[in-house]
Z-matrix of the N, CA and C atoms (Angstrom, degrees):
N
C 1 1.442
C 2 1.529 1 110.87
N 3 0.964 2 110.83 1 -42.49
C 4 1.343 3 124.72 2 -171.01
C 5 1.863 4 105.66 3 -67.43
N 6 1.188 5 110.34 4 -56.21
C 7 1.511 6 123.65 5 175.23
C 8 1.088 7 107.39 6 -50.14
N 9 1.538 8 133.18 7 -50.51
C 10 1.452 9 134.28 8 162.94
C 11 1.137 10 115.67 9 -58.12
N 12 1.374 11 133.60 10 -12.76
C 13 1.912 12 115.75 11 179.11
C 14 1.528 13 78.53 12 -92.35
N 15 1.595 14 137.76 13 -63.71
C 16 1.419 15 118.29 14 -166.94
C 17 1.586 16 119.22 15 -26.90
N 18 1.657 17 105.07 16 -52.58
C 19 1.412 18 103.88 17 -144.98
C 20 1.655 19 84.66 18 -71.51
N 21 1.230 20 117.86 19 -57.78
C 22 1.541 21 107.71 20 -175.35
C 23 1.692 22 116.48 21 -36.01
N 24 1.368 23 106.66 22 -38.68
C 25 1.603 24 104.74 23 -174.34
C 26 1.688 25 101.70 24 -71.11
N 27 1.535 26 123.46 25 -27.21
C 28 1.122 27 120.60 26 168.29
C 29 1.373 28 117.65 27 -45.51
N 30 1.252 29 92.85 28 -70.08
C 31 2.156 30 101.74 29 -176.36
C 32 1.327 31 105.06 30 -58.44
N 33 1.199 32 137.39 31 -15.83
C 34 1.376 33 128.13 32 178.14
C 35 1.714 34 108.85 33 -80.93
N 36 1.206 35 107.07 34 -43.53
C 37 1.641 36 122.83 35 -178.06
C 38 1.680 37 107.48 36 -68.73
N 39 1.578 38 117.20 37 -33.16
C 40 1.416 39 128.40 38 163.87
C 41 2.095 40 105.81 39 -51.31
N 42 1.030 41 88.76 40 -51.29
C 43 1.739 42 95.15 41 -150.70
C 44 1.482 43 82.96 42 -71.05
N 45 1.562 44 132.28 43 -59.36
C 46 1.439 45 123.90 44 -168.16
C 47 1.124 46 101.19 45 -59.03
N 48 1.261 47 150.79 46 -42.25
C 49 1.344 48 132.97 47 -167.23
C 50 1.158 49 115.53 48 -87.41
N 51 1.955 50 123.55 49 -20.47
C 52 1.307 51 87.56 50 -175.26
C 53 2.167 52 92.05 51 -95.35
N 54 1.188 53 119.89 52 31.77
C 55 1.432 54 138.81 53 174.61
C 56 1.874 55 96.59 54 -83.87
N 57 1.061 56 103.51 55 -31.05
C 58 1.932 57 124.60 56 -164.78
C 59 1.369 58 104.85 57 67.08
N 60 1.250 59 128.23 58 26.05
C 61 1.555 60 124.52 59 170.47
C 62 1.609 61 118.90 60 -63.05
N 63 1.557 62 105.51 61 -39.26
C 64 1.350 63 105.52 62 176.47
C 65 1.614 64 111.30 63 -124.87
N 66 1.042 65 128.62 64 165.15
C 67 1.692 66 128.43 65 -179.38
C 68 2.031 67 92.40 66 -89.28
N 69 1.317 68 86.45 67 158.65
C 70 1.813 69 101.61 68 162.98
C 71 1.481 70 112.43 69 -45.98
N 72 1.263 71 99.51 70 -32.17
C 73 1.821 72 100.84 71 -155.10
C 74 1.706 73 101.03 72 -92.72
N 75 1.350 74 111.60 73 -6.27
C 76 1.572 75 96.43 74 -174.55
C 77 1.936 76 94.32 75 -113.94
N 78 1.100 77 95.97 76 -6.63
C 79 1.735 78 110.94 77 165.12
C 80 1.294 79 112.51 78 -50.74
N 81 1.183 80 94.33 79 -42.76
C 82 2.090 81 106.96 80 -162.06
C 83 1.755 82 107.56 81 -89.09
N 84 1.072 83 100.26 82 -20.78
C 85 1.611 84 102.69 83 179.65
C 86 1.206 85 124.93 84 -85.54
N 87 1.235 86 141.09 85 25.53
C 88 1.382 87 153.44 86 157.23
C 89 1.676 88 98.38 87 -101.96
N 90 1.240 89 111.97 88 -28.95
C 91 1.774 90 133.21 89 -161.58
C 92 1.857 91 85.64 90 -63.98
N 93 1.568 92 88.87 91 -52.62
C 94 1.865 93 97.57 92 -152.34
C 95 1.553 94 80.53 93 -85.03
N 96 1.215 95 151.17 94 -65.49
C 97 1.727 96 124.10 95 -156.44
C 98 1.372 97 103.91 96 -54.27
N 99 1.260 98 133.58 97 -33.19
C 100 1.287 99 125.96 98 178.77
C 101 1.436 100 124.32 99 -55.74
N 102 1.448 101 92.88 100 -38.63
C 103 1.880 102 108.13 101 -174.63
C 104 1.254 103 106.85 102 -77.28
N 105 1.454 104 121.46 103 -17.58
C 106 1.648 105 121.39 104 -163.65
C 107 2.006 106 105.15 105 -123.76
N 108 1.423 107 104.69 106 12.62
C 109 1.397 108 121.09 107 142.80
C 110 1.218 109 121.11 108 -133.91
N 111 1.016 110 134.94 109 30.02
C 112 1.492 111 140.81 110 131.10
C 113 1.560 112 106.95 111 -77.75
N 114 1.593 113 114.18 112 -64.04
C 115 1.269 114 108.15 113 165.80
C 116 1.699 115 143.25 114 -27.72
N 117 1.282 116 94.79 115 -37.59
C 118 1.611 117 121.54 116 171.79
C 119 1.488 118 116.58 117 -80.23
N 120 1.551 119 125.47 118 -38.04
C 121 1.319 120 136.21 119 166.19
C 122 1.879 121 102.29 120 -69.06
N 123 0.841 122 135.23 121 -39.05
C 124 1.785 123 139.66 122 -163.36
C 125 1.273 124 94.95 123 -87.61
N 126 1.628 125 121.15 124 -36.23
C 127 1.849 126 86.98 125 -169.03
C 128 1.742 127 81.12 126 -119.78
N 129 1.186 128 135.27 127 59.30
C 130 1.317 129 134.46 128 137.19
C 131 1.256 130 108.56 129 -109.05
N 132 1.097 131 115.86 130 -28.23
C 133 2.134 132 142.46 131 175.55
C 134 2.248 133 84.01 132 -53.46
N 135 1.193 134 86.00 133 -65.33
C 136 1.586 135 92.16 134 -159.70
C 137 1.747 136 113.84 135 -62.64
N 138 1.682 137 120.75 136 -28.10
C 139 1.127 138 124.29 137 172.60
C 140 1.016 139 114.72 138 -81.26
N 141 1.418 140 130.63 139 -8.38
C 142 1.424 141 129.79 140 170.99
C 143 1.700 142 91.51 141 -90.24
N 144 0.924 143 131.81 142 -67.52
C 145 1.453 144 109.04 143 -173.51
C 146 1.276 145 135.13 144 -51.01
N 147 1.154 146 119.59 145 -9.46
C 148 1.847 147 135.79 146 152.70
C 149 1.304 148 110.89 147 -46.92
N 150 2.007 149 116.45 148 -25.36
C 151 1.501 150 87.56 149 -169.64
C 152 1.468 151 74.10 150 -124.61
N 153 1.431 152 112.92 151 142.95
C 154 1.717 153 115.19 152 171.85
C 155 1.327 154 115.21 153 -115.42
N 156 1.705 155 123.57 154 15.86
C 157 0.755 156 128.67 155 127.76
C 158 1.666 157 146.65 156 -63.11
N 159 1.499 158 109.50 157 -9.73
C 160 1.264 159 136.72 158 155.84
C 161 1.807 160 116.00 159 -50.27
N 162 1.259 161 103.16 160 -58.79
C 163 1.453 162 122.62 161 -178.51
C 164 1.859 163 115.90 162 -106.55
N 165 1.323 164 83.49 163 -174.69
C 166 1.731 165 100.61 164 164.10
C 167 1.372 166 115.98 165 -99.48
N 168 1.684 167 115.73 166 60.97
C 169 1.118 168 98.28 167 -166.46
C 170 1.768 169 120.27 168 108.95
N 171 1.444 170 117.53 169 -160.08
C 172 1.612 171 99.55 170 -176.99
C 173 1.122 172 99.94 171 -131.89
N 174 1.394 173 121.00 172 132.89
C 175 1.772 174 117.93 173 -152.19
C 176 1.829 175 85.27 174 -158.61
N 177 1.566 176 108.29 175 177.14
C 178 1.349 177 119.50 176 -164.78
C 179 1.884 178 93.03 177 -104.08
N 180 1.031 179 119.23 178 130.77
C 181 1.439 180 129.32 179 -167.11
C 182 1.320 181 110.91 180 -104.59
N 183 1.366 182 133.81 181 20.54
C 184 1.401 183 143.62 182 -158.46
C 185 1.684 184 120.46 183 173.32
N 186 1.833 185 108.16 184 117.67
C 187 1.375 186 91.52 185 157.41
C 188 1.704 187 148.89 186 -34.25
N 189 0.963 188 89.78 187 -44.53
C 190 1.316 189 94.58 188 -159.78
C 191 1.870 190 98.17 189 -75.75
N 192 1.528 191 132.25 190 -4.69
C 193 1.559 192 135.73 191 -167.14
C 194 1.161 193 86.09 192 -110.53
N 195 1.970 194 126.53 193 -26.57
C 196 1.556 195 89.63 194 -178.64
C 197 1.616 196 131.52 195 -72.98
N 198 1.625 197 100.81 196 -22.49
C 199 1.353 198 114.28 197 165.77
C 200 1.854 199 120.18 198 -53.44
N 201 1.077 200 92.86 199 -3.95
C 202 1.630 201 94.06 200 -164.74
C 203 1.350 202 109.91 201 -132.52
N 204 1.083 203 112.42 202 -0.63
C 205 1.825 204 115.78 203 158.39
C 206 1.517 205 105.49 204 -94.93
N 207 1.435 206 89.19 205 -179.82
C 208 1.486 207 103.97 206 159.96
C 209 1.327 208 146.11 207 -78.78
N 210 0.843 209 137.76 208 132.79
C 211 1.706 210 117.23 209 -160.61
C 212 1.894 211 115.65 210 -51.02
N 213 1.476 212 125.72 211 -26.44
C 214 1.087 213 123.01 212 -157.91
C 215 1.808 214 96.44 213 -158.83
N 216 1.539 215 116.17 214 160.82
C 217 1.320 216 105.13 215 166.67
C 218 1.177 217 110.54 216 98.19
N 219 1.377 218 121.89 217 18.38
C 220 1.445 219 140.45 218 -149.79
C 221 1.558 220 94.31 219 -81.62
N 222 1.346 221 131.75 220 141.25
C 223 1.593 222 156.79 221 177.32
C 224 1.754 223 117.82 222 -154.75
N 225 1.413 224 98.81 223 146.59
C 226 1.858 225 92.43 224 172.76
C 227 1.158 226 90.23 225 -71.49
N 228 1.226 227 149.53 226 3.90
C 229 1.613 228 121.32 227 175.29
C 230 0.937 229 111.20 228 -100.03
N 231 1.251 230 138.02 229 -52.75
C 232 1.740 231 134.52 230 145.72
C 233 1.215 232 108.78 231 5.11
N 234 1.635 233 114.56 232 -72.26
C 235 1.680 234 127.11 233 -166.04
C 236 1.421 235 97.09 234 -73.11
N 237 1.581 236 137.14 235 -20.50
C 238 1.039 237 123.50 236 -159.49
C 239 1.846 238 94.12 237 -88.37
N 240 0.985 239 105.34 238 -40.10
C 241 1.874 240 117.68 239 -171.67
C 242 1.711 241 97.73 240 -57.48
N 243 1.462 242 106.47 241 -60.81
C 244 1.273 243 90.05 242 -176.56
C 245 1.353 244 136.96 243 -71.96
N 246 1.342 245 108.71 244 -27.43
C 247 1.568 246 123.97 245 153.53
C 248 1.894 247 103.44 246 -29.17
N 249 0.864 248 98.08 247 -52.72
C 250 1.671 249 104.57 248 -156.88
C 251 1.328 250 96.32 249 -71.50
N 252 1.343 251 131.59 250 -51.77
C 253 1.531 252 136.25 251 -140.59
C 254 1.384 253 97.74 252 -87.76
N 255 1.660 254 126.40 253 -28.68
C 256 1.552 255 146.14 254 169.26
C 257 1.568 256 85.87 255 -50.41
N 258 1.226 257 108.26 256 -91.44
C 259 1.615 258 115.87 257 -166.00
C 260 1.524 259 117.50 258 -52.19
N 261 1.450 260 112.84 259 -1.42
C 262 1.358 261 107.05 260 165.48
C 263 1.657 262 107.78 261 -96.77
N 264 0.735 263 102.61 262 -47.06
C 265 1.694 264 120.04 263 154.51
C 266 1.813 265 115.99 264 -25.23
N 267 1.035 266 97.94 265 -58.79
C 268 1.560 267 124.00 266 179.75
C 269 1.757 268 116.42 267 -59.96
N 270 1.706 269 104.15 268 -42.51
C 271 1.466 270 121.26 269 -168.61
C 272 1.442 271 91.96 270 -86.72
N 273 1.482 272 127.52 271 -49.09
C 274 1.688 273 135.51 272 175.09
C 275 1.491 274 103.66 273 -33.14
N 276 1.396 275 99.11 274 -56.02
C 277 1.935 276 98.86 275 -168.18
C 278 1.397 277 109.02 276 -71.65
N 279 1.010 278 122.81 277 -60.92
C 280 1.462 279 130.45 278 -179.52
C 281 1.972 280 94.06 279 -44.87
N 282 0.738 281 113.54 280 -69.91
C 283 1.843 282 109.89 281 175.95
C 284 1.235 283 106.12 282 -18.47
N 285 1.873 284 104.17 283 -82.04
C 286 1.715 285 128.30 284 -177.95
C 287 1.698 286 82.33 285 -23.44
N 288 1.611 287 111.95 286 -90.17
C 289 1.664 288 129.17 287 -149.07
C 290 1.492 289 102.12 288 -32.61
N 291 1.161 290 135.90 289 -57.13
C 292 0.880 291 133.07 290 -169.39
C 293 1.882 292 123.33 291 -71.05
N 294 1.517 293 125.81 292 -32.42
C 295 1.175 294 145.14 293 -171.06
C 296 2.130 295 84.08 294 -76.21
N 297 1.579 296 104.77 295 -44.93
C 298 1.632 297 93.94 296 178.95
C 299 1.513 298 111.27 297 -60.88
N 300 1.102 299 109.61 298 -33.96
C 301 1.536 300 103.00 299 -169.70
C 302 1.007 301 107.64 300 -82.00
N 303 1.215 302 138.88 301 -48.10
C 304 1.602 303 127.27 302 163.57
C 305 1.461 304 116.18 303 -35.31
N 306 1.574 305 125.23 304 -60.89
C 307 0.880 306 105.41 305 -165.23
C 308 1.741 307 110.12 306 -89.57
N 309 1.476 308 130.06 307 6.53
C 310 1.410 309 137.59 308 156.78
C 311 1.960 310 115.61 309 -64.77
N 312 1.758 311 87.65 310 -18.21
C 313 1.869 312 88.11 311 -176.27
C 314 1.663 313 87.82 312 -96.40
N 315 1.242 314 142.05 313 -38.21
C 316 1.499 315 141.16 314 -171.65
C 317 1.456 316 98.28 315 -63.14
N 318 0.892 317 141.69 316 -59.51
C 319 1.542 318 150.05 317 -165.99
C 320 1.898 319 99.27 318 -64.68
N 321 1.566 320 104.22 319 -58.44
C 322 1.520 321 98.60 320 176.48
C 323 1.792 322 107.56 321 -47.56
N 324 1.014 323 126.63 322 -59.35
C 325 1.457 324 129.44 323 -133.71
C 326 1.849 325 93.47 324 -132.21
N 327 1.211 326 127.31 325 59.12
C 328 1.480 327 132.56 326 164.82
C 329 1.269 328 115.59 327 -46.04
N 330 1.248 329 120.61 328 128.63
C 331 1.382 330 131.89 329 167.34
C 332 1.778 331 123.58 330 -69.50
N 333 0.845 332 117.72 331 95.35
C 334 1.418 333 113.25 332 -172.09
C 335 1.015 334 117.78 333 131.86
């Protein structure tokens, strides 16, 4: 489900830009709040499952992690992997965003 709202937000972010309504770099920033509250839902998902006195057991503690686990098969390491791979995910975009804007300000304003 989730892969399908991206890809759609992809083709939408395709068509405006090559429309020139929006730059690459403001493309990607709906990309990164998403990645860096998912990130925030997965490893609060995962610190609640550290204590199983919290629950009945080890269960998904948040909308937004159940979309993003697996349906069944549940482990702190599971939550711990994806926790991680979000926030690597998260550090990727913020990188990308920024390398666009540099080179979206070089292209505006050439030296020479």
């Amino acid at each position: 489900m989730i892969f399908v709202i991206l890809a759609l937000y992809g083709i939408l972010a395709v068509f405006f830009i090559s429309k020139r309504k929006i730059k690459m770099s403001q493309a990607v920033i709906p990309m990164i709040a998403f990645a860096i509250l998912s990130s925030a839902a997965l490893g609060q998902n995962y610190t609640v499952s550290l204590i199983p006195e919290a629950n009945d057991g080890i269960g998904v503690s948040n909308f937004l992690a159940s979309f993003l686990l697996p349906a069944d098969g549940w482990t702190t390491e599971i939550f711990l992997s994806k926790f991680e791979s979000y926030l690597m995910i998260s550090i990727a975009l913020i990188l990308i965003y920024f390398i666009m804007v540099i080179v979206e300000r070089t292209r505006m304003n050439p030296k020479g």
